[in-house]
N, C-alpha and C positions, 0 to 999 in steps of 0.2 A: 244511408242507414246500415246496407250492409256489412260499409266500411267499419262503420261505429262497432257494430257487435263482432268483427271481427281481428277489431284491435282489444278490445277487452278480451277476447278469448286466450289472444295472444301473451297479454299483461295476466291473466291468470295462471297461465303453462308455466311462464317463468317466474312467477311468485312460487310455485309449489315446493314444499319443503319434502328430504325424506328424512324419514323420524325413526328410520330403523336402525337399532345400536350399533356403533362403529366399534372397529374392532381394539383399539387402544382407549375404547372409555370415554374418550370428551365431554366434558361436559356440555350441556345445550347452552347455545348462543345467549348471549344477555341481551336485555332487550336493549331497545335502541339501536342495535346494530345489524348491519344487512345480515342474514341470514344463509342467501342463497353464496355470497364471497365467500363467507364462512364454510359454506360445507364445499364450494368448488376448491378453495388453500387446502383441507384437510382431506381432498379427494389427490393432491399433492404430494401431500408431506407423507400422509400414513402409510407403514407399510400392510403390504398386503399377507393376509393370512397365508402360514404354510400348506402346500397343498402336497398331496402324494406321499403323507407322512416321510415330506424331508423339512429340516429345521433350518434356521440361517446358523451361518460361523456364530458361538459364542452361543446362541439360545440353545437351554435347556426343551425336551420334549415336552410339549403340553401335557401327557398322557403317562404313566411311568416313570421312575426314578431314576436320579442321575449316574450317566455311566459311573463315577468314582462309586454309587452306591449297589453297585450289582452284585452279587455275592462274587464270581469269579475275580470283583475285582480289587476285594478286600483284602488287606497284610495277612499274610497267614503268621499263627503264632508259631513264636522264636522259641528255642533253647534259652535264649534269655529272660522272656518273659516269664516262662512257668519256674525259673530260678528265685527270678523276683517274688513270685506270687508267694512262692513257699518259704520265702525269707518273710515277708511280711506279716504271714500269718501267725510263724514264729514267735516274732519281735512282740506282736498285737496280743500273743497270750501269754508273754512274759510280763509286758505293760497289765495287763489284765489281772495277772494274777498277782501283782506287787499292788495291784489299790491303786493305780497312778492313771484310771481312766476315768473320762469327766459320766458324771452321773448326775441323774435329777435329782438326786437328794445326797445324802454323806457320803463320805468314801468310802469303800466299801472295802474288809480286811483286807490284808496281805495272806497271801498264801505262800510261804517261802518255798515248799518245797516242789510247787506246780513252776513258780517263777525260775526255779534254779534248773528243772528239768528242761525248761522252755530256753534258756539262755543257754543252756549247753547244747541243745539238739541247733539252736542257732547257730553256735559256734562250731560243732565241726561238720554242720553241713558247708557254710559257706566257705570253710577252708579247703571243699572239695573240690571249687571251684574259683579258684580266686583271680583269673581271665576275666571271667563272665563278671564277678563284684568289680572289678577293677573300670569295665565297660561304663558301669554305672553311673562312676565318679566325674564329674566336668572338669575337667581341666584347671581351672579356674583355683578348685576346692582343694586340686592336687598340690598346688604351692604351701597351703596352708599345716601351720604345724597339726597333728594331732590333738584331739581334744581330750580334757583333764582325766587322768583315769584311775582318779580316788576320789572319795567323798570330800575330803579336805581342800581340795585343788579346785573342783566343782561350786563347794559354797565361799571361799574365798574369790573365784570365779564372779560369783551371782553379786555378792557385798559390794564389792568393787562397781560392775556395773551399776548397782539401784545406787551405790553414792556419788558416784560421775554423774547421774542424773539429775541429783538432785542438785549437786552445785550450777548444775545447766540451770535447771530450772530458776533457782534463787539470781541468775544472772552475775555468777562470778567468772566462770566460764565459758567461752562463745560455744556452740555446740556445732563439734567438730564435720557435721555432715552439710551444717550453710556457713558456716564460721562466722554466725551474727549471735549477739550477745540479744538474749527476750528473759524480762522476766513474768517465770507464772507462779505469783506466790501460792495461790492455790493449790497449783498443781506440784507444787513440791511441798506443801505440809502433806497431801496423800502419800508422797514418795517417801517422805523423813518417818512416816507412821510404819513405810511398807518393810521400812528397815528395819525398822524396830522388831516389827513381829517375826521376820525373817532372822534376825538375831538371837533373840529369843527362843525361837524353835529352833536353832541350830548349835545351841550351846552346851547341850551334850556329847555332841562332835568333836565340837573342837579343843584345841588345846589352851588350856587354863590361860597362858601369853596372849592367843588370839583373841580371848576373850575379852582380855583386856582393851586391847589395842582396838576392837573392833567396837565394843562399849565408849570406849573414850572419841573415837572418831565420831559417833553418832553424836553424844554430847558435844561436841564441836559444833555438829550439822545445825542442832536444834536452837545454840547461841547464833550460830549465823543468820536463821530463821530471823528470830526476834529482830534483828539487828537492821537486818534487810526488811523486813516488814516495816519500818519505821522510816524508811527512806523509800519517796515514791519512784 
């Protein structure tokens, strides 16, 4: 008999679970499965907590922000950056003051004469430094011509792009960036409308010939429309 109670004693030692949280989380065992394999493998694998406030390679401190975020170890600001800053501001209340920034409700006037003083304090501030603008520019952008620098050049610019689109869209054209031919009629009766309006508002600009030429391409668009609609 003593034998008997002292193998159940034995069989109950080694059933006991401990139920105290590990230190990476595990979830509790499912059932059906041994329990005690389970927490001797994960008595295993786990690593053990950092002691003596040292970390392992790689792990961040429990306690505290990471070294890259400790003030000593932050960029300290450039000559460059307060150049930028003060170009930007510029620019933002030249935009500002031309009506040319998005708002909840209408655009809101021009003011020529805040725009002009803002555009020229642009202008010869950043010609006081033109290293530092130069820094700014990617490489990349440096190969590129200059951009349009009249109004003329700007909206013949813009015409051109919305009617390339639109031949994309109608599927006459592959579109140059996958060179696969799609058509979205849809999406080019919005584009053939977007021209329109963009013509429209721009025809006090331009010169009587372009007016022409640029009236007449759209009526081409809008045949082509039709033409293309009719064929699936």
């Amino acid at each position: 008999m003593a034998d008997d109670n002292s193998s159940k004693e034995e069989k109950k030692t080694y059933r006991v679970i401990d139920r105290r949280p590990t230190y990476d989380d595990d979830p509790a065992p499912q059932s059906g499965e041994n329990s005690t394999d389970q927490e001797h493998a994960h008595k295993q694998t786990s690593p053990a907590p950092p002691t003596g406030g040292e970390t392992q390679p790689g792990a961040e401190p429990a306690d505290g922000p990471h070294a890259d975020d400790q003030p000593g170890e932050q960029r300290q600001v450039q000559i460059e950056d307060l150049v930028a800053l003060i170009l930007n501001v510029l620019r933002d209340q030249a935009v500002i003051s031309l009506g040319m920034h998005f708002t909840a409700g209408p655009a809101t006037a021009p003011n020529i004469d805040e725009a002009h003083k803002a555009a020229t304090l642009y202008r010869e501030f950043a010609n006081e430094y033109p290293d530092i603008i130069q820094s700014f520019i990617p490489e990349e952008y440096k190969q590129e011509p200059p951009p349009p620098s009249d109004l003329l050049s700007s909206l013949a610019m813009a015409i051109n792009l919305v009617q390339s689109q639109s031949l994309i869209q109608m599927g006459l054209i592959a579109d140059p960036g996958t060179g696969l031919v799609v058509k979205n009629m849809p999406q080019a009766k919005k584009t053939i409308d977007l021209l329109g309006v963009l013509i429209e508002k721009s025809k006090p600009y331009l010169p009587k010939d372009a007016v022409r030429n640029v009236e007449r391409a759209l009526t081409d668009l809008r045949v082509n429309f039709v033409n293309q609609n009719k064929t699936p």
